[in-house]
Kinemage of the C-alpha trace (Angstrom):
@kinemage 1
@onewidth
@group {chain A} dominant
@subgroup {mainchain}
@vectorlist {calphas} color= white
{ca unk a 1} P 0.000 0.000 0.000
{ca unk a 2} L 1.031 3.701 -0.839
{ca unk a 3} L 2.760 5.850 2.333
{ca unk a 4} L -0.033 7.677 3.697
{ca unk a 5} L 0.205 11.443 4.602
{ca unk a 6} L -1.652 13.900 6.617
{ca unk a 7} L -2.945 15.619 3.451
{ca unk a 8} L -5.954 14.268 1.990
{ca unk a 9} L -5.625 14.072 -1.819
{ca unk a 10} L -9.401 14.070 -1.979
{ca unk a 11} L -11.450 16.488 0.300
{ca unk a 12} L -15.508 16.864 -0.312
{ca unk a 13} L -16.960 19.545 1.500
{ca unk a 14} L -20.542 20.255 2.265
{ca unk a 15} L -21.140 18.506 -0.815
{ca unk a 16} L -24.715 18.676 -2.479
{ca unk a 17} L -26.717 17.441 -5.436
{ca unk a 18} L -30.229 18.119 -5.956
{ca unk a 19} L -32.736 17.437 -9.197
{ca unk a 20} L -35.475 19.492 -10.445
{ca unk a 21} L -37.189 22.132 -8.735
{ca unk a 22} L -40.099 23.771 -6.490
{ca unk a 23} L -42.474 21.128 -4.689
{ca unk a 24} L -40.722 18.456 -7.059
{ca unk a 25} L -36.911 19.160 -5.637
{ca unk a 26} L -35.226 16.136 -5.281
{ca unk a 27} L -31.917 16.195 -2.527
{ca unk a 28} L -30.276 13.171 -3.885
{ca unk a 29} L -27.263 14.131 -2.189
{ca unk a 30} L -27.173 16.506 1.347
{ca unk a 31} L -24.532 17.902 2.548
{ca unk a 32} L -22.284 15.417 2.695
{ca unk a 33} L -18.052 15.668 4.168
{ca unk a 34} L -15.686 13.205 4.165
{ca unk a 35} L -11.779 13.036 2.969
{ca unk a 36} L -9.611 10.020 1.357
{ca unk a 37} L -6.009 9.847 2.266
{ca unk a 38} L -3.622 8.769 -0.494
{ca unk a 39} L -3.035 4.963 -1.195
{ca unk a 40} L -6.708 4.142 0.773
{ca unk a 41} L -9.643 2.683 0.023
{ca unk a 42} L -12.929 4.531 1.307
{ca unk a 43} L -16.175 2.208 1.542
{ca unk a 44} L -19.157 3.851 0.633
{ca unk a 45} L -22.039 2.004 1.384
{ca unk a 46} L -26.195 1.908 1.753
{ca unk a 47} L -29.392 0.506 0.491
{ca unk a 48} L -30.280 1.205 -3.496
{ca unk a 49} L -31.309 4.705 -3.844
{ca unk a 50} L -29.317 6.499 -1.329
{ca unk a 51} L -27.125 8.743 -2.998
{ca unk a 52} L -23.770 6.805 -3.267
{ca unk a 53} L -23.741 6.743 -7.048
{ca unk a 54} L -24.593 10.170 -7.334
{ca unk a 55} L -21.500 11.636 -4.777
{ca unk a 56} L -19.266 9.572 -7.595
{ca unk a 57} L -20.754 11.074 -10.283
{ca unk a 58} L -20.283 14.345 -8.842
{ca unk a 59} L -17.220 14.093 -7.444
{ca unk a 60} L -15.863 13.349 -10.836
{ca unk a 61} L -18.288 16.188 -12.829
{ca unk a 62} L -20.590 14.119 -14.141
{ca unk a 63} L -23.382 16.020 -12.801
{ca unk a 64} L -22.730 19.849 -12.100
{ca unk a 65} L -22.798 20.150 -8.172
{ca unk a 66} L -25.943 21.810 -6.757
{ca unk a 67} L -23.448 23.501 -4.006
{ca unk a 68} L -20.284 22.307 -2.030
{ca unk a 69} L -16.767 21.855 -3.196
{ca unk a 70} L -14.298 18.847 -4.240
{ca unk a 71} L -10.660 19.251 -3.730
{ca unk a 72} L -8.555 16.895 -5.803
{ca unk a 73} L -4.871 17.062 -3.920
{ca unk a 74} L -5.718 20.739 -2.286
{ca unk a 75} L -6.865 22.314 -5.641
{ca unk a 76} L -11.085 22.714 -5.881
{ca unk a 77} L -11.856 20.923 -9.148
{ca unk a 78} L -15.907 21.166 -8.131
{ca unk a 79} L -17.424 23.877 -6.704
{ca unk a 80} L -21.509 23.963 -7.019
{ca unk a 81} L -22.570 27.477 -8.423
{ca unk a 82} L -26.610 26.649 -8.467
{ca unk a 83} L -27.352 27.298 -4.937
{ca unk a 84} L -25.235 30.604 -5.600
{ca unk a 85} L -27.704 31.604 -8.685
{ca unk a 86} L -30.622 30.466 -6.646
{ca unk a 87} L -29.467 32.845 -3.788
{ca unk a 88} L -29.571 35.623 -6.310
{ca unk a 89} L -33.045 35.765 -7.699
{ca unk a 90} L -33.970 35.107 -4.554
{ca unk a 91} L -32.559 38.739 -3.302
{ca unk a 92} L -33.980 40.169 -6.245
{ca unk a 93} L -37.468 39.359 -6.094
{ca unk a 94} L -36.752 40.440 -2.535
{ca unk a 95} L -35.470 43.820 -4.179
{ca unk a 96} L -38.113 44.031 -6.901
{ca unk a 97} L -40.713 43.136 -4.001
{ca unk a 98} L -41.768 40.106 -5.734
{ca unk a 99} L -41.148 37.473 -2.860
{ca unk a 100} L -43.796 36.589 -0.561
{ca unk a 101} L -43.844 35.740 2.842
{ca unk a 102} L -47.250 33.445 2.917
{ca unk a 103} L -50.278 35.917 1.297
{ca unk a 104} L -47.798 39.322 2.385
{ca unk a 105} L -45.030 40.279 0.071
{ca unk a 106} L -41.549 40.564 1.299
{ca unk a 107} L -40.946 44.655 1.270
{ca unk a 108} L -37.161 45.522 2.285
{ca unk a 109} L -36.217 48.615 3.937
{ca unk a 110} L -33.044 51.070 2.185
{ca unk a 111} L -30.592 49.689 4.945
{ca unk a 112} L -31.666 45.870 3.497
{ca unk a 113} L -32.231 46.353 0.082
{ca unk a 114} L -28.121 47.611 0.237
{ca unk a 115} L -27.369 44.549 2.186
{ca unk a 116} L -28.999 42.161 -0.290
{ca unk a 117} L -27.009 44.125 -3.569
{ca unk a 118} L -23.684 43.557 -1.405
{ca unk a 119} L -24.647 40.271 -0.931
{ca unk a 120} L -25.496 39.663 -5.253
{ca unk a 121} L -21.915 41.145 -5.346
{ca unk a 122} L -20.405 38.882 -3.191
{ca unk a 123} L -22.816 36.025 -4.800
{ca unk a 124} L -21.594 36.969 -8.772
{ca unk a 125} L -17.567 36.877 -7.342
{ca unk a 126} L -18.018 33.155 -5.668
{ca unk a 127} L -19.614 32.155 -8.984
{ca unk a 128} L -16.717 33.670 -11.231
{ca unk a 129} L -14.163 31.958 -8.484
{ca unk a 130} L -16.111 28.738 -8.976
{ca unk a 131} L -15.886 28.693 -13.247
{ca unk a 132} L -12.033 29.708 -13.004
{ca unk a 133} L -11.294 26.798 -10.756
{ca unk a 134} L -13.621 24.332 -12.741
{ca unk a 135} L -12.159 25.820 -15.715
{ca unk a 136} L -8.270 25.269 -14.562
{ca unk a 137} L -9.271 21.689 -13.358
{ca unk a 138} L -9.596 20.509 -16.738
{ca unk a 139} L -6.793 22.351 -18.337
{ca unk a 140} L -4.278 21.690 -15.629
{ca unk a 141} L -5.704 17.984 -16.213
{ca unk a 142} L -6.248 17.004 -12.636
{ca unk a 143} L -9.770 16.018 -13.494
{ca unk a 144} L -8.143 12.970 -15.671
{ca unk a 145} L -6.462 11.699 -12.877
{ca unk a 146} L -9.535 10.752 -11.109
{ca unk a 147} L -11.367 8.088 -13.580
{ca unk a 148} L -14.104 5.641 -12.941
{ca unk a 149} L -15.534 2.486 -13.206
{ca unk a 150} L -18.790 2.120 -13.633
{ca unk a 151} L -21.195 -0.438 -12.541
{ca unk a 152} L -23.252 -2.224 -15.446
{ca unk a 153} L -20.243 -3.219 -17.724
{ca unk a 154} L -22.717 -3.920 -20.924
{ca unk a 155} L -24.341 -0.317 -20.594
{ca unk a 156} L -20.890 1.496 -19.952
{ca unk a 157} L -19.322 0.061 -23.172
{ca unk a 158} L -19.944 1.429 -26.774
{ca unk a 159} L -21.257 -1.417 -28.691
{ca unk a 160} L -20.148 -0.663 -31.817
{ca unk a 161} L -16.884 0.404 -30.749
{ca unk a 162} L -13.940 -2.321 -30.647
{ca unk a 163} L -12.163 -3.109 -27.330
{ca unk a 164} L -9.141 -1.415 -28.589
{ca unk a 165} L -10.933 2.142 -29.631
{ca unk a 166} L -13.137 1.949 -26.010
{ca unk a 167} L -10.195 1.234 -24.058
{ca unk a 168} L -7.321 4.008 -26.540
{ca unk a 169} L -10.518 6.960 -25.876
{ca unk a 170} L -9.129 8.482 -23.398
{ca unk a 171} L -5.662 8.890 -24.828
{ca unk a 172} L -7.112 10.158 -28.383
{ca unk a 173} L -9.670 12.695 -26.238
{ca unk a 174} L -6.024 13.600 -24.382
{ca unk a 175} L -4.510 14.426 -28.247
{ca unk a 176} L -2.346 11.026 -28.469
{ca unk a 177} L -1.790 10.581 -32.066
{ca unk a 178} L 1.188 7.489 -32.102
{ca unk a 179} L -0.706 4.420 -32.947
{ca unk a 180} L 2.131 2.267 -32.121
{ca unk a 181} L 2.147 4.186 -28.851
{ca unk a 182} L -1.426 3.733 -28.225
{ca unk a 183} L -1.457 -0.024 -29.466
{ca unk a 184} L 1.082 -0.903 -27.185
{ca unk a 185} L -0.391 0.781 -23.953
{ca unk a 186} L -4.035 -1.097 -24.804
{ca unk a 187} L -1.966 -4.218 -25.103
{ca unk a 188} L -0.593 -3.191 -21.740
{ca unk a 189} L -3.620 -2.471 -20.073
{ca unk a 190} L -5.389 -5.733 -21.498
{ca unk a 191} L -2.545 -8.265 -19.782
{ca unk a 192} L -3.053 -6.395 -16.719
{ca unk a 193} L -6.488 -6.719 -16.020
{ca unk a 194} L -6.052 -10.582 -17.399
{ca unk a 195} L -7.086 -10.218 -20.912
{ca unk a 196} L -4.807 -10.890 -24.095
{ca unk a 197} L -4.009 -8.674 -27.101
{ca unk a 198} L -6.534 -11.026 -29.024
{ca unk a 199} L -9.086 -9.521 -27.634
{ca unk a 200} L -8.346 -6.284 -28.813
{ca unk a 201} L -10.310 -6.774 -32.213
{ca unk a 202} L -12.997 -7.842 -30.353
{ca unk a 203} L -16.460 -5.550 -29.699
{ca unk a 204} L -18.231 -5.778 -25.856
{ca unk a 205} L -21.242 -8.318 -26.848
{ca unk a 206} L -18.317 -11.141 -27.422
{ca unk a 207} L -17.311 -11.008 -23.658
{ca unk a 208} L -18.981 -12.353 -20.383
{ca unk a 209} L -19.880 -10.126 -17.413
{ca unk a 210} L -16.368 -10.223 -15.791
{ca unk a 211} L -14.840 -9.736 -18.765
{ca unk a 212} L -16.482 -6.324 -20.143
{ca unk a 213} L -16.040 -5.351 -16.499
{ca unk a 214} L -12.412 -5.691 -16.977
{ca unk a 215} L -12.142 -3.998 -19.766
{ca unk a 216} L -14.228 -0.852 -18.460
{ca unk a 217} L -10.937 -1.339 -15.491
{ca unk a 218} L -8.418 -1.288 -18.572
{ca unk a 219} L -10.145 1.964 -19.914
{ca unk a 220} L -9.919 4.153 -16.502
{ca unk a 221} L -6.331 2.556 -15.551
{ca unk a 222} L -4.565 3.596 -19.359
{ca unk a 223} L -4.777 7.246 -18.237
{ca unk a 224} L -2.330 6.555 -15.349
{ca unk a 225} L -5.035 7.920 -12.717
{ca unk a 226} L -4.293 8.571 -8.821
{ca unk a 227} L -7.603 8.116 -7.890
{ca unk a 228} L -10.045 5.108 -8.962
{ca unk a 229} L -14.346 6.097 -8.648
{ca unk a 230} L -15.471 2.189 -8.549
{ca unk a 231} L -19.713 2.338 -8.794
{ca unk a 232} L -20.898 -0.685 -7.558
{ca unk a 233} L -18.195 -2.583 -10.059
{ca unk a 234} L -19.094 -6.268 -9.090
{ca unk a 235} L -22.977 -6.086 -8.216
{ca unk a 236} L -23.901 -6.886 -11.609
{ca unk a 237} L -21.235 -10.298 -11.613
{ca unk a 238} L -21.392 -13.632 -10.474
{ca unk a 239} L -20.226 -14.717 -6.964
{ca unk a 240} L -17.024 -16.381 -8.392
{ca unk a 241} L -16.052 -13.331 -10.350
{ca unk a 242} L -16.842 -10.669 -8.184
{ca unk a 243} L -13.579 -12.147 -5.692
{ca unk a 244} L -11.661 -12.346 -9.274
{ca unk a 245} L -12.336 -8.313 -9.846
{ca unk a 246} L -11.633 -7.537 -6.376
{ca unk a 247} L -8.282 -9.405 -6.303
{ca unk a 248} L -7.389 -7.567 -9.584
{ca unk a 249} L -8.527 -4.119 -7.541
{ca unk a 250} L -6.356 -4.649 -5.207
{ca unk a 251} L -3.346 -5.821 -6.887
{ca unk a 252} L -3.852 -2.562 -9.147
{ca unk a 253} L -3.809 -0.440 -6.308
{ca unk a 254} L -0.453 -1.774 -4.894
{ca unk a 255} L 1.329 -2.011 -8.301
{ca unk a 256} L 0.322 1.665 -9.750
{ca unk a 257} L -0.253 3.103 -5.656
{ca unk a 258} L -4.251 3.877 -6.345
{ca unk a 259} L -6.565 5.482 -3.825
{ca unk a 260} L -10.301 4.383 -4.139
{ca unk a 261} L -13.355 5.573 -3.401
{ca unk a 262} L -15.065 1.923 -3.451
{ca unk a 263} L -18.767 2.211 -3.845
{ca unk a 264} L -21.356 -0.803 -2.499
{ca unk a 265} L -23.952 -2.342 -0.875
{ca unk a 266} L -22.867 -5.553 -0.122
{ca unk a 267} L -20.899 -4.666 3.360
{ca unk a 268} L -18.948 -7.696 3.497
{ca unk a 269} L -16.960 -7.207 0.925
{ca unk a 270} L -16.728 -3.584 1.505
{ca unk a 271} L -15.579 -4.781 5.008
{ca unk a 272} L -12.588 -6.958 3.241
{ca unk a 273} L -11.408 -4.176 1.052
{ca unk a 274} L -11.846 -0.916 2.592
{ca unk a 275} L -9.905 0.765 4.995
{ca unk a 276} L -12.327 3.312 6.198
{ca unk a 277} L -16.443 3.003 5.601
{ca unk a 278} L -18.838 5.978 5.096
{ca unk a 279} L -22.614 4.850 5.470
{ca unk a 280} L -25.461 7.155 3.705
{ca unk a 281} L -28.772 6.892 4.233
{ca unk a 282} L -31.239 9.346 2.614
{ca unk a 283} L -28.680 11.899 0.799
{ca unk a 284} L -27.097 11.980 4.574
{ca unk a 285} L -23.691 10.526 5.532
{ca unk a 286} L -25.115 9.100 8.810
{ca unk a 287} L -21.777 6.892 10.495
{ca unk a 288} L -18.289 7.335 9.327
{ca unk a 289} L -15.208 5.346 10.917
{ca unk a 290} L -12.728 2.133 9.993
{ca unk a 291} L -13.626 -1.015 8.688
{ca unk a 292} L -12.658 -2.837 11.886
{ca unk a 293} L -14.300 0.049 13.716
{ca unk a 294} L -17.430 0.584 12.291
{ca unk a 295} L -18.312 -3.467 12.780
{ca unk a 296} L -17.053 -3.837 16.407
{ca unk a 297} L -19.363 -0.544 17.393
{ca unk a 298} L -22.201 0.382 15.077
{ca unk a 299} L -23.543 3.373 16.871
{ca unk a 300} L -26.235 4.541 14.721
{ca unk a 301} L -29.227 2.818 13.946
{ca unk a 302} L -29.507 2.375 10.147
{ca unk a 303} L -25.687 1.004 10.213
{ca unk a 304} L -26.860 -1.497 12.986
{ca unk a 305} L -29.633 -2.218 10.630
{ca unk a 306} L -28.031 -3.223 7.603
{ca unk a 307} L -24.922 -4.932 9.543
{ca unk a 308} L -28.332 -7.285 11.058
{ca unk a 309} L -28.652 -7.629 7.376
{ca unk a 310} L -24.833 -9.594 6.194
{ca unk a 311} L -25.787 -13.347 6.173
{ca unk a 312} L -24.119 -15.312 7.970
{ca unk a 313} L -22.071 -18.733 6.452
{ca unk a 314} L -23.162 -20.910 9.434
{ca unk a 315} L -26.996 -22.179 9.020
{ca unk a 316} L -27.159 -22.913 12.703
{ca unk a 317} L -26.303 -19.286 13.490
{ca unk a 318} L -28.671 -18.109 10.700
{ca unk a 319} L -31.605 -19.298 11.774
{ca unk a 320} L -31.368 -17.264 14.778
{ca unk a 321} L -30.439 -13.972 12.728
{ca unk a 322} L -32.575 -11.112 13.657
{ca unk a 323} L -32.969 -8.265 11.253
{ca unk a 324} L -32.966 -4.872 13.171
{ca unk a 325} L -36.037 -2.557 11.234
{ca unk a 326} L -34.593 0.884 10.812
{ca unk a 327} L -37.682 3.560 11.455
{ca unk a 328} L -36.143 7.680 11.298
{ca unk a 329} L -39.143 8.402 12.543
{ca unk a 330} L -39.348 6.246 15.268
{ca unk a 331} L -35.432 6.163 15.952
{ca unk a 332} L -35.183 9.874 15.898
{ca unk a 333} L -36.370 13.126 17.387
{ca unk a 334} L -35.296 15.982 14.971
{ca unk a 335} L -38.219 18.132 15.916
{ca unk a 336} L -36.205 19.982 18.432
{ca unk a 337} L -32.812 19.747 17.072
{ca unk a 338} L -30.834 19.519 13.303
{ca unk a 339} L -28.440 16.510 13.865
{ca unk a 340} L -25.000 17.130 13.099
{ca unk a 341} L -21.953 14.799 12.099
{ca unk a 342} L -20.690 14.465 15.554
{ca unk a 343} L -16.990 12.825 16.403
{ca unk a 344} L -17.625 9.930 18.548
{ca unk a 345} L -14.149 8.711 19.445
{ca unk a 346} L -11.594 10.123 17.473
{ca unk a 347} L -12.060 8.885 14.022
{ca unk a 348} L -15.785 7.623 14.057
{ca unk a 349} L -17.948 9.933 13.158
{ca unk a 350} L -22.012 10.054 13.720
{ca unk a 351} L -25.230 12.080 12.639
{ca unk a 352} L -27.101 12.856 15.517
{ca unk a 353} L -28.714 15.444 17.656
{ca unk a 354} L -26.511 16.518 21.205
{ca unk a 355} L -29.083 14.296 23.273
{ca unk a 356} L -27.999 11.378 20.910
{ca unk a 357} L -24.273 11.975 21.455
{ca unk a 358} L -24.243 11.477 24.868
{ca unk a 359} L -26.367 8.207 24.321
{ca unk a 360} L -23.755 7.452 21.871
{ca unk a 361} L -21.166 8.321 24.172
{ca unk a 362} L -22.596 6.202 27.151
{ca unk a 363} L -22.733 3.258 24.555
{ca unk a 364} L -19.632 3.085 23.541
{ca unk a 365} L -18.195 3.353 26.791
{ca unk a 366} L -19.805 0.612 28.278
């Protein structure tokens, strides 16, 4: 494994992504914080629907962030400008009394109405800082050296595209002209995911599961990244094959020193590969510690819920499994309070209320 340092080389702060608009606003992603040290694997995990995907998506400006910022190796290569633009016609239909409060409409006094144009000002400069970094991002090229893998290996492969053009793309889009160059580093790539130069010639609907899937690994490795996105990259395979990719992801990141942001549900294997886990539930990042951490003291309820969940190999000992039901409505009293991501014990982090942390507290202690 890579020699870790104190300096995360990714950082996502405050981190939001939200779809459509009005009554019909969807927060797929809220407010979510966490940081990946170099040469580690980070575990993001939670049921279908939870926001995982998205955050990877994001992270890698797939989807422009709603607000929040990424920092790829201390430089911000995302920085979400819509909740910036939103802020803005919001003070002016404030200004042009427009806004309503209810039935009343919103009238601002000379003192406010001079507050709110500051405020546009200040608004307009965080959303020219915000194009200039996403701008220099791409030219500098740090966005290439975060590249992902996605999770359905038939959808994420061009049909009519050979194995050699899918997996050379990046280096053409980059302005590599030497065929023999390119030739030889898809030959590369192919022997080290397992694959031989035959298949080179060869288009996606020729290959089984685990093989497209390695391919897709061949494409995001050929750029030489420093940081691998992996969606969900073994839900979609067999048993068997899913320990064959996982092997492969780890030897990768030992041989070329990868950090990886490893994205599942299945917390098992998350619990084999990852050295720190980050659970979402709802948009929310709701537990965050180690691997060995996070299983020897689940603190919040949904983690204890879907740790109830992992069957077990021993039939004996699963017959008397019993699932813990998560209810946030039941398990929670936010009326009163916002939860915040709370530190625990140093290093394991939890969403809760103050009344919760000391609960927390007392548990842990015990």
């Amino acid at each position: 494994m890579s020699e870790k340092t104190n300096e995360p080389i990714l950082r996502v702060e405050h981190l939001c992504m939200y779809f459509g608009k009005g009554e019909g606003l969807k927060k797929a992603v809220d407010d979510v914080s966490f940081d990946i040290q170099k040469g580690e694997v980070f575990g993001l995990v939670g049921e279908s629907g939870c926001g995982k995907t998205t955050t990877g998506r994001t992270m890698i400006r797939l989807y422009d962030a709603t607000s929040g910022n990424v920092y790829f190796k201390g430089k911000r290569i995302v920085a979400g400008t819509l909740s910036y633009k939103n802020e803005i016609k919001e003070l002016k239909d404030k200004i042009a009394g427009k806004a309503k409060n209810g039935d009343q409409v919103i009238k601002l006094s000379e003192s406010e109405i001079q507050e709110a144009n500051k405020r546009i000002a200040e608004l307009r400069q965080m959303i020219k800082d915000a194009k200039h970094d996403h701008k220099d991002a791409r030219k500098n090229g740090n966005v290439t050296q975060i590249q992902m893998i996605y999770q359905d290996p038939v959808a994420s492969l061009d049909p009519r595209m050979t194995v050699k053009e899918i997996i050379a793309e990046g280096l053409r889009i980059q302005g590599v002209k030497d065929k023999e160059y390119i030739d030889q580093k898809v030959y590369e790539m192919l022997r080290t995911v397992g694959l031989v130069e035959e298949h080179a010639t060869r288009y996606p609907h020729e290959f089984s599961g685990g093989q497209r899937q390695r391919i897709g690994i061949a494409r995001s490795i050929i750029m030489n990244p420093e940081v691998i996105i992996a969606d969900e990259p073994i839900s979609a395979l067999d048993v068997s094959i899913r320990a064959q990719v996982i092997n492969l992801l780890n030897e990768l990141r030992e041989t070329m020193g990868l950090t990886i942001l490893f994205i599942a549900h299945d917390l098992s294997v998350v619990k084999y590969f990852s050295d720190r886990i980050g659970v979402m539930y709802f948009g929310n990042m709701v537990e965050m510690a180690t691997s060995d951490e996070l299983f020897a003291h689940p603190l919040h309820p949904y983690t204890r819920s879907l740790l109830s969940a992992i069957p077990l190999p021993d039939p004996e000992s699963e017959k008397g499994r019993v699932r813990i039901r998560y209810n946030p409505l039941t398990d929670h009293e936010y009326s009163t309070e916002t939860p915040e991501f709370r530190e625990i014990v140093p290093g394991h982090f939890v969403r809760c209320t103050s009344k919760e942390f000391e609960k927390y507290k007392a548990e842990y202690d015990k």
